[in-house]
C-alpha positions in Angstrom: 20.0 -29.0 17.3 21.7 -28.7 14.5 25.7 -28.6 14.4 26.4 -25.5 12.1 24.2 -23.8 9.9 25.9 -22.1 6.8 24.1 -18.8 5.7 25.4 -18.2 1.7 25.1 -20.9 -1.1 28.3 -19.3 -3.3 31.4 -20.9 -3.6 32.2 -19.8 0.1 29.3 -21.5 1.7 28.9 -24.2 0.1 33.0 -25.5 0.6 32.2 -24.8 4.3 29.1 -27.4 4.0 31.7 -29.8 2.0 34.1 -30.0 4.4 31.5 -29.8 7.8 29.9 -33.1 6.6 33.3 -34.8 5.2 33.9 -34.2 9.2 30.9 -35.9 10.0 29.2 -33.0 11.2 25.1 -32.3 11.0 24.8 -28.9 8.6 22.4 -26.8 7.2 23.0 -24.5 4.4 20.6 -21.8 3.7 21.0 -20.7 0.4 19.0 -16.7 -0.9 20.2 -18.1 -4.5 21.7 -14.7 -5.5 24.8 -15.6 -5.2 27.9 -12.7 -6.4 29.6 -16.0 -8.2 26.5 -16.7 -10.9 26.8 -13.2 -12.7 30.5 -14.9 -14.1 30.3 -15.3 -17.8 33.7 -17.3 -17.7 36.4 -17.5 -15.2 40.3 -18.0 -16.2 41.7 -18.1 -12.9 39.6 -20.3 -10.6 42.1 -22.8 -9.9 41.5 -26.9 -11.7 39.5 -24.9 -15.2 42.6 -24.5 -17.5 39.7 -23.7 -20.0 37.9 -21.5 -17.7 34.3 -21.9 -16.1 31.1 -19.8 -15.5 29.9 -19.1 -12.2 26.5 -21.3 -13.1 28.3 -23.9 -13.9 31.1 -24.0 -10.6 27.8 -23.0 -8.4 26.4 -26.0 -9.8 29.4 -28.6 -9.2 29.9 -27.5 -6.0 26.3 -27.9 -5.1 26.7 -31.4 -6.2 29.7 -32.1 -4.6 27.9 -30.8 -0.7 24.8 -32.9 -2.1 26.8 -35.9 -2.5 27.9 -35.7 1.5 24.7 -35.4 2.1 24.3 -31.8 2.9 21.0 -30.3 3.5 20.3 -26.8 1.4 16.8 -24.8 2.1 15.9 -21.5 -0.1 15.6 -18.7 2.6 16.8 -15.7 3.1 17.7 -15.4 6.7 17.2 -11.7 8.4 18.3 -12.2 11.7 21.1 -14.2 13.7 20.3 -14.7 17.6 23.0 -16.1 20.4 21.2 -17.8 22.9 22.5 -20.2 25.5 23.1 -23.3 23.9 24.4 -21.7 20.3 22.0 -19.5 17.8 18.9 -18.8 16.4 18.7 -18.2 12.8 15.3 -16.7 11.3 14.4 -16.1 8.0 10.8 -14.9 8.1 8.6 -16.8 9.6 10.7 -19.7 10.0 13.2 -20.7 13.2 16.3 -22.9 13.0 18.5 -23.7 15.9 22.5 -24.6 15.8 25.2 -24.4 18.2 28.0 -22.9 15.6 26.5 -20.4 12.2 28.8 -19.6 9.3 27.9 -16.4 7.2 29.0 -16.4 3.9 26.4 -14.1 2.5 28.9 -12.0 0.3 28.2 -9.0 -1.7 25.9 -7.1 -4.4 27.3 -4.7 -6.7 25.4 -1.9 -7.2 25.1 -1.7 -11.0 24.4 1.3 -13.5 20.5 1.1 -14.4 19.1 -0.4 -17.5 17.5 -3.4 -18.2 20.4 -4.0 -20.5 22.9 -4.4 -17.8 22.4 -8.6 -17.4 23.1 -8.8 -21.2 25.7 -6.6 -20.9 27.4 -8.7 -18.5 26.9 -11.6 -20.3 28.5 -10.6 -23.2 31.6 -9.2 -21.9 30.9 -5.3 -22.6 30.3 -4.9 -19.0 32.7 -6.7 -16.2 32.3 -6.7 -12.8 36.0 -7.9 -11.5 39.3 -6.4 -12.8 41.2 -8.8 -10.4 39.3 -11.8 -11.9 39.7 -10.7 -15.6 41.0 -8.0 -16.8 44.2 -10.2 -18.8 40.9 -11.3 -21.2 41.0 -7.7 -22.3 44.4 -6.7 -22.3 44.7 -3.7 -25.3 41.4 -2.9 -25.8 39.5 0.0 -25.2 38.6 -0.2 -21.3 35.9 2.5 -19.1 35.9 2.7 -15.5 32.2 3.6 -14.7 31.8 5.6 -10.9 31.8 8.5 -8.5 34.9 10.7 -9.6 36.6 9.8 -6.4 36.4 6.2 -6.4 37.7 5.4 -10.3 41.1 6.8 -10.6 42.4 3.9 -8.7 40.7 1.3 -10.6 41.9 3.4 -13.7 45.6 3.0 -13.0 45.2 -0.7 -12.3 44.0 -1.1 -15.6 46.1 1.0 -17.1 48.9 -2.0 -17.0 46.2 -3.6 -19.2 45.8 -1.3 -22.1 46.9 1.8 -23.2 43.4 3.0 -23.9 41.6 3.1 -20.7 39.0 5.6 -20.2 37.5 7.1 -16.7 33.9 7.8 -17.3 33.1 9.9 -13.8 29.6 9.6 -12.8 29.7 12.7 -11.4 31.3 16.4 -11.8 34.3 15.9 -8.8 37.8 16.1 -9.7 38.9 12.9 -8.3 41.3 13.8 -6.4 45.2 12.3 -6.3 44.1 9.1 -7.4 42.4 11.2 -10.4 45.6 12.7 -11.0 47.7 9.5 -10.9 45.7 7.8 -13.4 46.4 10.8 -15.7 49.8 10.9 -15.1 49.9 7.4 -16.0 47.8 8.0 -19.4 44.3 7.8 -18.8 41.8 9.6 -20.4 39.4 11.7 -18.5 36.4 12.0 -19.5 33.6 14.9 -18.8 31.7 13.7 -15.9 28.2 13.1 -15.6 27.5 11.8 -18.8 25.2 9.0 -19.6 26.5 5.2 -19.9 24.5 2.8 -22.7 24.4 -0.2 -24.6 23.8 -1.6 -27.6 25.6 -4.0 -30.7 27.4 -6.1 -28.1 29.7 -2.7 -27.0 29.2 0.1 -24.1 28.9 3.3 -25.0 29.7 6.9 -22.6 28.5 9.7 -24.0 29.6 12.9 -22.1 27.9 16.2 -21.3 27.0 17.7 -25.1 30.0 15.2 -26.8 29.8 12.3 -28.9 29.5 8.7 -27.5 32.9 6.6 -26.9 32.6 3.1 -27.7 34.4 0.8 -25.3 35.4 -2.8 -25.5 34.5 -3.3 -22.2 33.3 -1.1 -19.2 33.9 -1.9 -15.5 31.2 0.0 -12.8 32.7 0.8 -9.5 29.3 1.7 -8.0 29.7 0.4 -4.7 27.9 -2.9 -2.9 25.3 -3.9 -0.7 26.2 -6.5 2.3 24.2 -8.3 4.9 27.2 -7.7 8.0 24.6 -5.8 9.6 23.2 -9.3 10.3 26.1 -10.0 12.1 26.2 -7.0 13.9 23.4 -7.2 15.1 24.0 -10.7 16.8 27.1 -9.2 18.4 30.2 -8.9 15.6 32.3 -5.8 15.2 32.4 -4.2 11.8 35.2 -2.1 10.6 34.9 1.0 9.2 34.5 -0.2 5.4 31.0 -1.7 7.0 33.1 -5.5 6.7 32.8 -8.0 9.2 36.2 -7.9 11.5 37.4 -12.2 12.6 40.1 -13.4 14.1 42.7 -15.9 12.0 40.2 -18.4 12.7 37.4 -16.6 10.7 35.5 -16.1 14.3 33.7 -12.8 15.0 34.3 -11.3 18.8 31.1 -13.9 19.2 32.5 -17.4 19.8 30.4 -19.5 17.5 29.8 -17.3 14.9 32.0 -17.1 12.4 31.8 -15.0 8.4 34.2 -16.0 5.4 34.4 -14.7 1.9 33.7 -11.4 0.6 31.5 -10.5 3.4 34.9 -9.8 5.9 37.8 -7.8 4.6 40.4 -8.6 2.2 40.5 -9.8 -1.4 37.1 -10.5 -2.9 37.9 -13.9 -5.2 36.8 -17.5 -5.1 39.7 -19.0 -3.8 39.9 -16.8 -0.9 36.2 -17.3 -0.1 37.0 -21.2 -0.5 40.4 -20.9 1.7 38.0 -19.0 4.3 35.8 -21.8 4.3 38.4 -24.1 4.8 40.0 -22.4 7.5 36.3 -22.1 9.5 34.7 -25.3 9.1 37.8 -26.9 10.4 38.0 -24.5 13.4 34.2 -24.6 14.0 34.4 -29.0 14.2 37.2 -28.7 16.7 35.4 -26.4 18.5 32.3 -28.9 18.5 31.7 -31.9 21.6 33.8 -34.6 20.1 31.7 -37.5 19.6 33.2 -40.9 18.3 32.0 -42.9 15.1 29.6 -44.8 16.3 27.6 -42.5 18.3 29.4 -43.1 21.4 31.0 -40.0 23.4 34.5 -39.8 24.0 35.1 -41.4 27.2 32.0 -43.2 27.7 32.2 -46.6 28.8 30.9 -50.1 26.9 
């Protein structure tokens, strides 16, 4: 029986693994290696990287640093999460693990614009993913917001205190709505929707319905994301309506003993909020454990 097994090998998962077996505590960490984290070209605000990091690179450190406490990391991607009586069963296939506290900390996948280009894209810095994480690195260029009509214009006017050229590029004919209307107010451009979004030279391109192409600096999809909370859901959590997994202050579901952390529950989707999660859940979840005292002796127990 293991203590807690950790479901996620991003920055969220793999603090909780840190700090489990700094306490001492048996963990395994089940890692799908697609991790949100590794698509980061370079991070400027992950806190202790003055210089900034890539995602590869702080996946890989803080791999070493669970490794180093001994933590145990598997390749699986687990399908299903089962309470039984004394804790969980965690399946992944054909394969059965057994633990009497589970951590999810599967995150999210963005739904990107198709094209085989799109990685590069990334890579390079003509498509970003994360206005939040780095949207100073392109303050005054020319920005797009890729997406639906009604989900950009909000995005839009958040960039808007970026640059003075920021173009919505709707993927579709709506209107937008007030959101829509704000951003112009505020001095987007809106663009003809439905056009086409493509790449080439290092720069995105839009090109709308019979006009010319507009070359950006940088394009930003808001296309939506995938998540694994039905996995929780399905063991016994409540989701809210955004489809997010609802916890307590504790980062427990309504099913003591299973607890989720990071972009996979509600709030603001960013590394040091997955890692303060992480924190916050491990600690609870080794409280919540039978003490036992170094030395393999229960508390109480006599000499």
């Amino acid at each position: 029986m293991i203590d807690v097994i950790i479901i996620g090998g991003g920055p969220a998962g793999l603090t909780a693994a840190t700090y489990l077996r700094r306490f001492h505590r048996s963990c395994l960490l089940l890692d799908a290696r697609d991790s949100r984290a590794r698509w980061i070209p370079e991070s400027n605000n992950c806190p202790g990287f003055p210089q900034g990091v890539s995602g590869e690179e702080l996946l890989r450190r803080m791999r070493t640093q669970a490794e180093t406490f001994g933590t145990r990391i598997e390749h699986a991607q687990v399908d299903a999460i089962v309470a039984v009586d004394d804790g969980f069963e965690v399946a992944a296939g054909e394969q059965r693990w057994h633990a009497r506290r589970v951590i999810l900390a599967t995150g999210l996948s963005d739904r990107l614009p198709g094209g085989d280009w799109v990685e590069q894209a990334v890579a390079c810095g003509a498509m970003r993913l994360c206005s939040v994480c780095d949207a100073y690195e392109v303050s005054d260029q020319r920005i797009g917001v890729y997406g639906p009509a009604d989900a950009i214009g909000v995005h839009a006017l958040f960039l808007r205190a970026y640059s003075g050229t920021v173009y919505a590029l709707p993927s579709d004919s709506g209107d937008g709505g007030q959101s829509a209307r704000d951003a112009r107010d505020a001095g987007v451009q809106w663009c003809a929707g439905g056009g086409s979004l493509g790449f080439g030279g290092d720069k995105c391109s839009y090109t709308p319905p019979g006009g010319d192409p507009i070359v950006l600096d940088t394009v930003y999809p808001y296309l939506g994301s995938d998540t694994s909370a039905g996995i929780a859901a399905k063991a016994g959590a409540r989701l809210d309506d955004d489809g997010e997994i609802i916890v307590d202050a504790d980062q427990q579901t309504r099913l003591p003993g299973l607890y989720a952390i990071g972009d996979v529950v509600s709030g603001l989707n960013q590394i040091s909020v997955a890692v303060g999660h992480a924190a916050i859940a491990a600690t609870h979840a080794h409280n919540a454990l039978p003490f036992v005292a170094r030395g393999g002796r229960a508390a109480g127990a006599g000499p």
